[in-house]
N, C-alpha and C positions, 0 to 999 in steps of 0.2 A: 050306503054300501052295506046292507044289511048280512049279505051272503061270504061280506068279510069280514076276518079276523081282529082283534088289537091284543098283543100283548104285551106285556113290561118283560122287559129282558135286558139281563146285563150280555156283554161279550162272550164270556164264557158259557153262558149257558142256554146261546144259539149256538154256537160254535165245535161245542165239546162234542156231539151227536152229529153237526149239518158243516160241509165245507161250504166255504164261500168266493164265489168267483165274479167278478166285475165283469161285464161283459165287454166285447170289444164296441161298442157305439158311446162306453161311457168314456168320459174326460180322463187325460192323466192326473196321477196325483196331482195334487198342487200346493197342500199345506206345507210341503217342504221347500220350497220355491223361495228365492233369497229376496225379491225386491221389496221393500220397505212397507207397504201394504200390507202383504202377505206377511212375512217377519212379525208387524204387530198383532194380526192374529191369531200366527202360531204361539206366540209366547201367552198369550191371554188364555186360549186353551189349553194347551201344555200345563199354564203353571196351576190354572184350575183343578184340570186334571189329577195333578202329582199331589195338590191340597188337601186334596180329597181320600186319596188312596195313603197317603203318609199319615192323615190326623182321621182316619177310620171313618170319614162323615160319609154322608149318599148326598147324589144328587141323581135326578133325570135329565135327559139332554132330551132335544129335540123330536119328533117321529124320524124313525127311520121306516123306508118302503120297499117291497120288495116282493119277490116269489120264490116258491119251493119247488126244485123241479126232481125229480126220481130219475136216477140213472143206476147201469147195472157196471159193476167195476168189470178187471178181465178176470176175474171167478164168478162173474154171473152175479156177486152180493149186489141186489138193489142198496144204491147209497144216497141220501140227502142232501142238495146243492143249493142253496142260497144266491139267487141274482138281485143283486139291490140296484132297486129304478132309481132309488135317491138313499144319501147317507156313508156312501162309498170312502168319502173324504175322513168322517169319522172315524169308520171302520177300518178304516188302512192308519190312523195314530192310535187306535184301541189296541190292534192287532201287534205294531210293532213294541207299543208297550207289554205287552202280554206277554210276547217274546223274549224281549229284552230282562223280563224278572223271572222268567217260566226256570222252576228246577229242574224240568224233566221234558226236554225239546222235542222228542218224539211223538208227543201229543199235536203237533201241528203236520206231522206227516200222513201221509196215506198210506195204502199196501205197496205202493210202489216207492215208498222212500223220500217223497214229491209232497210240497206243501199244501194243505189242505186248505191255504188261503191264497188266491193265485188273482194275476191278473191276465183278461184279454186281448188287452189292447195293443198290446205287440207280445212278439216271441220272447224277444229278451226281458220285459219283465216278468213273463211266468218264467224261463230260465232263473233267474236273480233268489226270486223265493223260493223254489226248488232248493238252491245251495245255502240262502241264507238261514232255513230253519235249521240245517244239520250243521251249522258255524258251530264255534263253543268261542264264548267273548271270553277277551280278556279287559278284565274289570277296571284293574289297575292302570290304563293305557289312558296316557290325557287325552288321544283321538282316535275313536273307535275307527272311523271311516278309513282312515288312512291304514290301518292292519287288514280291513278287509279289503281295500282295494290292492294291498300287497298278497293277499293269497294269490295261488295254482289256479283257482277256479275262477277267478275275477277276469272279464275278458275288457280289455280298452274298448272296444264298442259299445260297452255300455254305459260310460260318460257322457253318451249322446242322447238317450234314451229319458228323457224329461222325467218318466214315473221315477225310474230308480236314482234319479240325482238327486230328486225331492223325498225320496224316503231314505239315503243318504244322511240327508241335513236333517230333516228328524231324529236320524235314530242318534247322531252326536248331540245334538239339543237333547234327547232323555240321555244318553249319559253324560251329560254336566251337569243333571239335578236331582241323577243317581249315586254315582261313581263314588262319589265318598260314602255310600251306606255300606253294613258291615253286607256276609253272606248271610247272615243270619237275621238282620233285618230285610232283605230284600228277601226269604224266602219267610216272612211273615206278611210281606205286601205281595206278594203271588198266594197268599192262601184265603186272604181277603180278597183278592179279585176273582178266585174259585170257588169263595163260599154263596150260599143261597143270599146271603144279604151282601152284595158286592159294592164297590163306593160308586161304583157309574153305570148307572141303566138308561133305557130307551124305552119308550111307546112302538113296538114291532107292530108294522099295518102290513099284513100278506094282503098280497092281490090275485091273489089265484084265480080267479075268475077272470079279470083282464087280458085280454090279448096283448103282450108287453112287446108290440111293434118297435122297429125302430123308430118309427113317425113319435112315437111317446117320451121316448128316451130323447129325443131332441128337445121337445116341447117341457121336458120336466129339466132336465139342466140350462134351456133359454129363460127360464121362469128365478130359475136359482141366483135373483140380485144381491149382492150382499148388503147388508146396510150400511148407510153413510156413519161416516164417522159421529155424525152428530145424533143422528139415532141411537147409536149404541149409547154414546156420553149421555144423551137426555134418557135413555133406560135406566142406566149406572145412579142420573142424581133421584130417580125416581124411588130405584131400592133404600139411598141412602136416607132420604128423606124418613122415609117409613122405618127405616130401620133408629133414626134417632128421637124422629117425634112421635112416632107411630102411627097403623097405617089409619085409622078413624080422625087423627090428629085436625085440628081445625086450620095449623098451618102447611099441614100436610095435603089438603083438599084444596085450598088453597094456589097454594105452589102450583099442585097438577089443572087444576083449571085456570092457574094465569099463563101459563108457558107455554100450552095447546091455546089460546084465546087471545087477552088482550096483547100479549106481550109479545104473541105473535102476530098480532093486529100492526102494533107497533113496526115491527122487523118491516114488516112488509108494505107497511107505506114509507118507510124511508130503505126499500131496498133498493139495489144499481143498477138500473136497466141498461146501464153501457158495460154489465158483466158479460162474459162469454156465456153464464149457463141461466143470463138474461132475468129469469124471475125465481131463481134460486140463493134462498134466504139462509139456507142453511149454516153455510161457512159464514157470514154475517155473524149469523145467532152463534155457532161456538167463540168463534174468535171476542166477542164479547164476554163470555164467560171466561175464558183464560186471560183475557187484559185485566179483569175485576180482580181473579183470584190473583192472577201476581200483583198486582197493586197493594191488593190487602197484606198479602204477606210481607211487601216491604215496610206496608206502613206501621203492621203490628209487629213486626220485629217476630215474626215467627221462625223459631228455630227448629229445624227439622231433626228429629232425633237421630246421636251418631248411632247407635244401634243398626240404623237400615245402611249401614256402609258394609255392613256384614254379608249383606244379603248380594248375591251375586248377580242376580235380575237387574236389579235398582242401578250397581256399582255402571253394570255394563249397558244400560239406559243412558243415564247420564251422563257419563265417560268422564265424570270430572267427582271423586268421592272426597277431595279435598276440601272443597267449599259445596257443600249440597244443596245448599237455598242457593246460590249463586248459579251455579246448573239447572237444575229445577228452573228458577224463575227465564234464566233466558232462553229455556228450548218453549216454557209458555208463550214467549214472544214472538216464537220465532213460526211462522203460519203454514212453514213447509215441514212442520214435527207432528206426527200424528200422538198423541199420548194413549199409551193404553189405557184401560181402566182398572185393571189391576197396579197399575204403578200409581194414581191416583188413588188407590185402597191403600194399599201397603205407606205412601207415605202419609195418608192421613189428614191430608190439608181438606179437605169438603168438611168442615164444622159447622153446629148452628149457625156460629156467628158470621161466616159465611154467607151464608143459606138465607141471612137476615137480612146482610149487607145488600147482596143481589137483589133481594125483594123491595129494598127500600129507596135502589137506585130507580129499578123499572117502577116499583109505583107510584113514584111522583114525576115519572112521567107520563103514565097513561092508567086510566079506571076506568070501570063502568059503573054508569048512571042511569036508571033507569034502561037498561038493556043496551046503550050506546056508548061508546070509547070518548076517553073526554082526554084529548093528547093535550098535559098541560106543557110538556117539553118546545112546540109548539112555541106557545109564549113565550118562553125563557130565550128561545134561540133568536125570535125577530125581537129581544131587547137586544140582541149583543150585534145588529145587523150594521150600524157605524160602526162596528172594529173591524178589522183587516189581519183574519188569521192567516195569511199566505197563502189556502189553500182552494185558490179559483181555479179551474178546470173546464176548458170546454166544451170537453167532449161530453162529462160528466152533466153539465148545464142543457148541453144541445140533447144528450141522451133522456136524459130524465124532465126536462123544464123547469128544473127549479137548480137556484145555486148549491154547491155541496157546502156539508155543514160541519160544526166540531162533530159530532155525533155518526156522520158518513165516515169520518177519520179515525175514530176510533174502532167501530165496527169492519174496517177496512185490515185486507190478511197485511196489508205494509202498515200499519200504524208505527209511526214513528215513538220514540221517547216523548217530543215534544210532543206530537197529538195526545200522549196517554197523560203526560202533566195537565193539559191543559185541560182535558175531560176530566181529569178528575179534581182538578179545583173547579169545573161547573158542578160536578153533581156533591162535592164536599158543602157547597156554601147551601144549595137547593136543601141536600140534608137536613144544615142547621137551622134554615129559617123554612122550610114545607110551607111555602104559602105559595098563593097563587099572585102573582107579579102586581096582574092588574090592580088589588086591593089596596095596594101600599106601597107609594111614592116612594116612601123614605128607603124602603127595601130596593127598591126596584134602584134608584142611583146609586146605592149601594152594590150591588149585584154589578152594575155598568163599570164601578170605579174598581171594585175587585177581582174581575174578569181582565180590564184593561189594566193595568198590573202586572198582571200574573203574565197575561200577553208579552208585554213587552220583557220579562223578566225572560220566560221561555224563550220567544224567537231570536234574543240578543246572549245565548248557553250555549256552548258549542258540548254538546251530549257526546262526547268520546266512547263511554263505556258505560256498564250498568252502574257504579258508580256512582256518576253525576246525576244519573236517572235514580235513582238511590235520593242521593242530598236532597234530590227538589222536589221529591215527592213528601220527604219526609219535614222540609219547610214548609210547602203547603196547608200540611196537619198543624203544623204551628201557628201559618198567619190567619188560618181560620177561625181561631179562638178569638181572634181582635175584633171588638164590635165595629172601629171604622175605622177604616182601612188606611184614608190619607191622614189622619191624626197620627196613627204610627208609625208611618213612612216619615211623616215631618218631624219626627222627633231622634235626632240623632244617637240619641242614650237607648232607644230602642233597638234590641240583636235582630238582625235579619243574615242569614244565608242560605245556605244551599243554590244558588244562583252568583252570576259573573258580579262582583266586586264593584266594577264603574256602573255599569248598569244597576246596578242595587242606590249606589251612591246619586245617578242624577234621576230616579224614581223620589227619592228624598227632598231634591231643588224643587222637581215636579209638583210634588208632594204641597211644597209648601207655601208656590206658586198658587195652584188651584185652590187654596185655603183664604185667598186675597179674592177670592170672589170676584175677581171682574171677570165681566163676559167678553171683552174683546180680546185680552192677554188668553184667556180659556180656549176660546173661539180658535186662535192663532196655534196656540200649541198643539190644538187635539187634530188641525189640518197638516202639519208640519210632523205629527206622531203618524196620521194615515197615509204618509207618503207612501209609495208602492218599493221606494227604496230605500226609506231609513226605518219603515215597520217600526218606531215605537223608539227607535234610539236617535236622537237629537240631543247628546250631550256637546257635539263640536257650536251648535247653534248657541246656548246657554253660555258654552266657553265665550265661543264670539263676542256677546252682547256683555259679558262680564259680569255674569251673575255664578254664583255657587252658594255652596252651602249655610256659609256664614253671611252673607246678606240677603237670600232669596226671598225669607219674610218680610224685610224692613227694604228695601228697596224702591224706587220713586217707582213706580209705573207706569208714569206719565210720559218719562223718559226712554224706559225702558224699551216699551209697545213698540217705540217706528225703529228703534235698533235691532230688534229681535228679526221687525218685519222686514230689513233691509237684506238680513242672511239671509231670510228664509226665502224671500222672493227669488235671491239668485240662486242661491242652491235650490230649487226647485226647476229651476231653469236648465241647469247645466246638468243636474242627474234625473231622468225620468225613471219607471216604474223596472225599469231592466237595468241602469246603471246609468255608463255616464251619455249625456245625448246624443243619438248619430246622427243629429242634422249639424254637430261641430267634425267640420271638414278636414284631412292631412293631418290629426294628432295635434291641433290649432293648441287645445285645453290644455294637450299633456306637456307640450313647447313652451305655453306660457308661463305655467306655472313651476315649469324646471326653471327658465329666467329668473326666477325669483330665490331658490334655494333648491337642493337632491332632497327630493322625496320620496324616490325610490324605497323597496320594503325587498327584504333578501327573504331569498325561498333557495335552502341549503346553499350550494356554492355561490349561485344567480343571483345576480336582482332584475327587480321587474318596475316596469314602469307602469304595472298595476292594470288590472282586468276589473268586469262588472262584477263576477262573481266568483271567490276563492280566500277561504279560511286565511291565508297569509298575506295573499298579493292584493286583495281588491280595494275599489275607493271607498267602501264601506269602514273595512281595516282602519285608510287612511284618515275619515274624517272623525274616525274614533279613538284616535289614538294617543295614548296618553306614557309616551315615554318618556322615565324619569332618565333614563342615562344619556339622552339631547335636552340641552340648554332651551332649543325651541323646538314645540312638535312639530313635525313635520305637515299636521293640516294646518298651521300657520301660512302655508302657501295661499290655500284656498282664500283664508281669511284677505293678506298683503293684494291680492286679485281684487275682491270687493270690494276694500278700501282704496283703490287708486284711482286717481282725479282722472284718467282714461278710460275707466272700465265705465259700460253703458247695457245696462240686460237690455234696453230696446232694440240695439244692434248689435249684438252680444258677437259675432264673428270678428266683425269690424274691429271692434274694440279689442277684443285677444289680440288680433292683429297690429294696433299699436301698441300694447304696451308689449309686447313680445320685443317690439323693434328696438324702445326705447331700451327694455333691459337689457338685449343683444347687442345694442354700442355701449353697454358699458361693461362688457366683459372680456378680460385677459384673451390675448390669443392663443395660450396654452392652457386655458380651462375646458375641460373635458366637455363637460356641458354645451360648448358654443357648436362643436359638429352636430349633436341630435336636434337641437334648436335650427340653426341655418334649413337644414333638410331634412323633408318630414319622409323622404325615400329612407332613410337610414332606418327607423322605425320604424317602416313597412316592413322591411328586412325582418325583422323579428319573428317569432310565430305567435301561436296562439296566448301563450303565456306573455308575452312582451318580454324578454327574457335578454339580459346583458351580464357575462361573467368579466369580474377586473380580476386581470394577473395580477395586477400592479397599478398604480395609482396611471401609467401610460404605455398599457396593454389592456385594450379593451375588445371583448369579443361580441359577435351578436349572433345570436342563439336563435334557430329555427324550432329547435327541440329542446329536450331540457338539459343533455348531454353532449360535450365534443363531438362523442361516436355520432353523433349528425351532421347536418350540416351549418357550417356556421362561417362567420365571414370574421376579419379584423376590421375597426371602424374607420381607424383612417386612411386606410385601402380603400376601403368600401364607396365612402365619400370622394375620394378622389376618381374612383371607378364613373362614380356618377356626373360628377362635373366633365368629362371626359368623354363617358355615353353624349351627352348631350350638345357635345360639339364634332360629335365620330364623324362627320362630312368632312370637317378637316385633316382628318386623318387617314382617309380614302388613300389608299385601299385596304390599308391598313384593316382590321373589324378589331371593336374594343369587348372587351369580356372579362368575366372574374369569374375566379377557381376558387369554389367553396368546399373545400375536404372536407370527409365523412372520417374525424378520428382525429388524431394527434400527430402521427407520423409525416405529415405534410404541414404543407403551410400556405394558409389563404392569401392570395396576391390576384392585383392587378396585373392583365396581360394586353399585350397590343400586338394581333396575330395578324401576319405572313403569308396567304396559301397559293403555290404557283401548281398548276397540274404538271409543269412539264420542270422544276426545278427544284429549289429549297421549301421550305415550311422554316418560318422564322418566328420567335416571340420576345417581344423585348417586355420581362417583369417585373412589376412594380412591388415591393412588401416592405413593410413596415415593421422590421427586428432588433434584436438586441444587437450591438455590437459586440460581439466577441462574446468573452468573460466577463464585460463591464458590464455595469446596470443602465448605461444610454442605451436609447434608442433612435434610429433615424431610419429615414428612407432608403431603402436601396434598388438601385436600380440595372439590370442583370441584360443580359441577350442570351439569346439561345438559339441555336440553329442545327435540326437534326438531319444532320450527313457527315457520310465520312469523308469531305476536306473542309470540317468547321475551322478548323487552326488555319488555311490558306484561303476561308472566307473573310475570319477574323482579323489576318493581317491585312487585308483590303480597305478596314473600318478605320486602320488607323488608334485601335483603342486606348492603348498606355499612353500614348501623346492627349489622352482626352480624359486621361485621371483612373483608368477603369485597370483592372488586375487579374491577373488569371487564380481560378481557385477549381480544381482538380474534381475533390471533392464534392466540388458542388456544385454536380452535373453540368464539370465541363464549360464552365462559361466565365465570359468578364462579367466584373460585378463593379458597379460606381456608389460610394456613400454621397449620397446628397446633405450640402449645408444643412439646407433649408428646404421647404416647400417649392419656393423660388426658382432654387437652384435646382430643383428636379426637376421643375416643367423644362427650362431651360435644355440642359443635356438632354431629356426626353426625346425633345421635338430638334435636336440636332442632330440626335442619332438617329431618329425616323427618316429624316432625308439623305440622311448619309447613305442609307441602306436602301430607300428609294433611287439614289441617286447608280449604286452599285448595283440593282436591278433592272437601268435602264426605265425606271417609271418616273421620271417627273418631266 
């Protein structure tokens, strides 16, 4: 473009001589725009900006493009106009900064009183900058926006008007990192921004020559992409790099052709083709660098200087100046947080050591050799292929062809606590021994037995908070330093924590187990570790067969082997890879083994009769459970099952099925227990959580939800409901049903309903309440009949001759206390025909 111009120009000094007017084809503002994209690269420019103009430095910003058009004002003066094809965005936060410090506002006006800096694109924002150059701020005000929007001249239409909301929000973001300068410094940073050597200039490219169509003004804002976040991040470490090592540096050259090359070789053969943006690597590649750098920072205990709580960027970033590593680290986590790169300056964390650390991960997993990628990571991952990280998927498998790996979970924007322990005790041990797998046995079972460990240690940690994620990373750095791994575990004088307590303790039985060298006891545990449902914790098995800690090395084996294998057969049996198995029919397992003793697990007010998967309530809980304040644990159920001269895994139904019988004749007919066992309806009843609240040792509810305000039933209503249902042909015409209130203000009962079209509606109801003010309970049984001559149907029944009472109160009806169970079928079914008979129906 020879026949055009370039020149470096700050604001001022295109400005001072040339108005400038956006045209109307060009975009509204936007850098003032509130959503969270936008936000982080207002602040990045901004604070750039203000860095620059406060601490006296220069910088160049990007080309800006434009033309110069000659127009004659209403005196005929030819005047100079400025349309920018591109750059617009700048020039409107130059401009209002210019404003915002100008001692003398009349320099942005024209002969007409009207700003010399206008926009096109609608009327009301050339209206806006007309009134806003002749404003006069008030300095001291916490919020500018809100005094201008209180002026005479501010019209409510222009809240709607997208330019002026967005320069709005700019101009109170410059006065929050103005407002506290005196007048007398701010009118030394407007003379610095009007001097020849200004802090922020541009490459000015005139295009005078160009026909500046609207067809161009499309085609040059469709082109205007912004860069991904990770472009800008991999600019930012490219500065840093050069700025610490320098830029000839050898790890400096380096760095920049491993990150463009192998390492992105790397990303992109283990990228997620079942991602929505398909073979986009990018989020991959950051998300990795921020799982590194918070890692690092917990492991090295980096303390972020309090000094940056001062800084009001920072405070208002992190929204937490209380704990600043603690912030910091969990918005790194967190994959829905864009970070700026200034907030990554200012706190300072990108270090050599860093910078080292990264390099040291990725390059032992991937180099070039003779021109070709040698992925040693590869190897390392098909040693760890007999462990069972949890993390099978798929969609993940059917999308890509291959299984997902530690390495897809780290890289992944959900990484968990647990995926980030776990990676990073793979790349901590790969660290300390850099070899390649295949050369050395001894390394390589080593790497198998410190992976499987660490496994079971993670997937058995319930990760609350950063915290626990804190402890076990900071364990990790500890058991690393151990040359092998189960000598330390079997040695009980040896400290291990940062992980679950029991789980540490039977990694030590394990421990010392697999130090005995035999392959069949080996063989048995590491199958009974890859169950799909105990993942690595098998302390209830160990309990079972009676090993622990003080006899695990000296123990017979010979013995041991078919005891361990008799748990492990049937618990493998009865729990598959999802929990407990759904080929055992009607809550057969959960029947039998209530027979035997309540092993029930309370979740707040409730208990539950225990689900597949859930931190309080599940069987997993249960067969790991180790409560000292019961005499016996409650997986001693499980155990009393396997040991009974009934019990058969080959018929494994059958067999629940008798010993259930046998425990149910011998149990109390006022033990709680005997209704859920009898009927496996009762249980049904339940909801998803299996869910039973006791008022009292004999007020028992059963729970759809996990609160009254649901629906819920009383149990031995409930049951009695059902013996009942199941004989309803004898009670024709009677229809049987139960009322399950949603709350408290009611009360669940058995009903046995009445409906004539042409006469009464009768129910006679069954509940199961307190008596009075005493703490008995008994059956009561009630009629009801809605019309008004119930007292002249009621004397027709005969009632008080048949035990029953009038109660006013309580809506109107006779109510009868039944003895017994007995004695309430009994009355029931005399009062059914009474009233059949008083119908005219029998």
């Amino acid at each position: 473009m020879p026949n055009n111009k370039i020149e470096t120009n700050s604001f001022w000094s295109l400005f001072k001589d040339t108005s400038i007017e956006v045209p109307k084809i060009q975009r509204d503002y936007a850098q003032g725009r509130l959503d969270s994209k936008i936000q982080s690269i207002r602040n990045t420019f901004l604070n750039e900006l203000i860095e620059l103009i406060v601490n006296d430095k220069n910088k160049e910003l990007d080309f800006i493009y434009g033309s110069i058009q000659i127009r004659k004002n209403e005196k005929g003066k030819e005047e100079n106009v400025f349309i920018p094809l591109d750059g617009q965005q700048r020039l409107t936060t130059l401009f209002l900064i210019y404003w915002y410090l100008s001692t003398d506002r009349t320099v942005f006006c024209n002969s007409k009183n009207e700003s010399r800096f206008t926009y096109e694109t609608r009327i009301s924002s050339r209206l806006f900058c007309n009134e806003l150059v002749n404003y006069t701020i008030n300095y001291s005000v916490p919020n500018l926006t809100d005094c201008i929007k209180d002026t005479s001249w501010y019209s409510q239409s222009w809240n709607y008007d997208p330019t002026i909301k967005a320069m709005l929000v700019m101009i109170d973001a410059i006065h929050l990192r103005f407002k506290d300068y005196s007048e007398e410094e701010r009118s030394i940073f407007w003379n610095r921004l009007t001097s020849e050597n200004a802090p922020v200039t541009f490459q000015l490219l005139y295009l005078d020559d160009f026909a500046l169509t609207d067809e161009l003004y499309i085609k040059m804002n469709a082109r205007g992409k912004a860069l991904t976040e990770f472009e800008n991040f991999k600019s930012f470490l490219d500065e840093e790099i050069d700025l610490q090592y320098g830029v000839n540096d050898k790890f400096s050259e380096r760095w920049k052709e491993n990150i463009d090359g192998a390492w992105m070789d790397l990303f992109w053969k283990y990228r997620n083709k079942a991602d929505d943006k398909l073979y986009e690597i990018d989020d991959q590649y950051i998300h990795f660098f921020k799982s590194v750098l918070s890692i690092h920072l917990i492991a090295n205990e980096l303390i972020i200087d309090d000094n940056i709580k001062k800084d009001y960027v920072i405070a208002d970033f992190l929204k937490n100046v209380d704990n600043l590593n603690i912030a910091f680290i969990n918005i790194l986590n967190d994959s829905t947080k864009e970070i700026p790169n200034y907030i990554y300056k200012k706190i300072g964390v990108f270090t050599k050591k860093v910078f080292e650390t990264i390099e040291s991960i990725l390059g032992n997993f991937v180099y070039k050799e003779n021109g070709q990628n040698i992925f040693l990571i590869d190897e390392y991952l098909n040693n760890l292929k007999e462990l069972d990280f949890n993390i099978s998927s798929s969609v993940f498998k059917e999308k890509n062809g291959r299984e997902i790996t530690l390495f897809d979970t780290f890289i992944n924007s959900n990484a968990t606590y647990k995926a980030r322990v776990l990676f990073y005790a793979f790349t901590q041990f790969i660290k300390k021994h850099g070899i390649n797998l295949k050369d050395n046995d001894i390394i390589r079972k080593e790497f198998f037995q410190w992976m499987r460990i660490i496994r079971n240690l993670a997937e058995n940690r319930q990760f609350n908070d950063f915290n626990d994620f804190k402890h076990s990373i900071l364990s990790v750095d500890k058991l690393i330093k151990v040359d092998n791994i189960l000598n330390y575990f079997s040695d009980p004088n040896n400290s291990i924590d940062g992980f679950n307590g029991q789980q540490i303790e039977e990694e030590r039985i394990k421990a010392c187990l697999l130090l005995r060298d035999n392959q069949e006891l080996t063989k048995k545990i590491r199958e009974s570790e890859e169950h799909k449902y105990f993942l690595g914790q098998i302390d209830f098995l160990l309990n079972f067969s009676g090993i622990d800690l003080n006899n695990a090395s000296n123990c017979d084996l010979e013995s041991l082997i078919p005891i361990f294998d008799k748990y492990k057969s049937a618990s493998e049996t009865i729990f598959n890879r999802e929990g407990l198995n759904d080929n055992i029919p009607n809550f057969l397992f959960e029947r039998t083994i209530l027979s035997f003793d309540d092993y029930l697990f309370q979740r707040g007010r409730n208990w539950s009769f225990l689900v597949n998967n859930d931190r309080d309530i599940s069987w997993k809980r249960m067969l790991n459970e180790q409560d000292k304040d019961r005499t016996v644990a409650r997986r001693n159920v499980l155990k009393s099952l396997i040991d009974h001269n009934l019990f058969d895994l080959h018929h494994l139904n059958k067999s629940l099925g008798d010993v259930m019988k046998m425990n149910l004749a011998k149990l109390d007919n006022g033990d709680w227990r005997k209704i859920f066992i009898e009927d496996q309806r009762v249980l049904e009843y339940c909801g998803s959580y299996k869910l039973a609240r006791w008022e009292d040792e004999d007020k028992i509810y059963l729970l759809q939800k996990e609160r009254m305000s649901g629906a819920h039933a009383e149990y031995r209503s409930y049951a009695l409901f059902l013996k009942y249902k199941d004989m309803e042909e004898k009670f024709a015409p009677f229809q049987i049903n139960y009322y399950s209130p949603s709350g408290t203000d009611d009360f669940p009962c058995l009903y046995l309903e009445l409906e004539k079209k042409t006469s009464n509606n009768i129910s006679i109801d069954i509940h199961y309440l307190k008596l009075g003010d005493s703490d008995e309970y008994a059956y009561q049984l009630s009629i009801f009949q809605r019309s008004r001559n119930y007292q002249a149907y009621f004397e027709k029944l005969n009632l008080e001759n048949e035990g029953f009472f009038w109660v006013q109160e309580y809506w109107n009806r006779y109510i009868y206390i039944a003895k017994d169970l007995n004695d309430l079928n009994l009355k029931t079914k005399k009062l059914y025909q009474k009233v059949l008979e008083i119908e005219g129906l029998l």
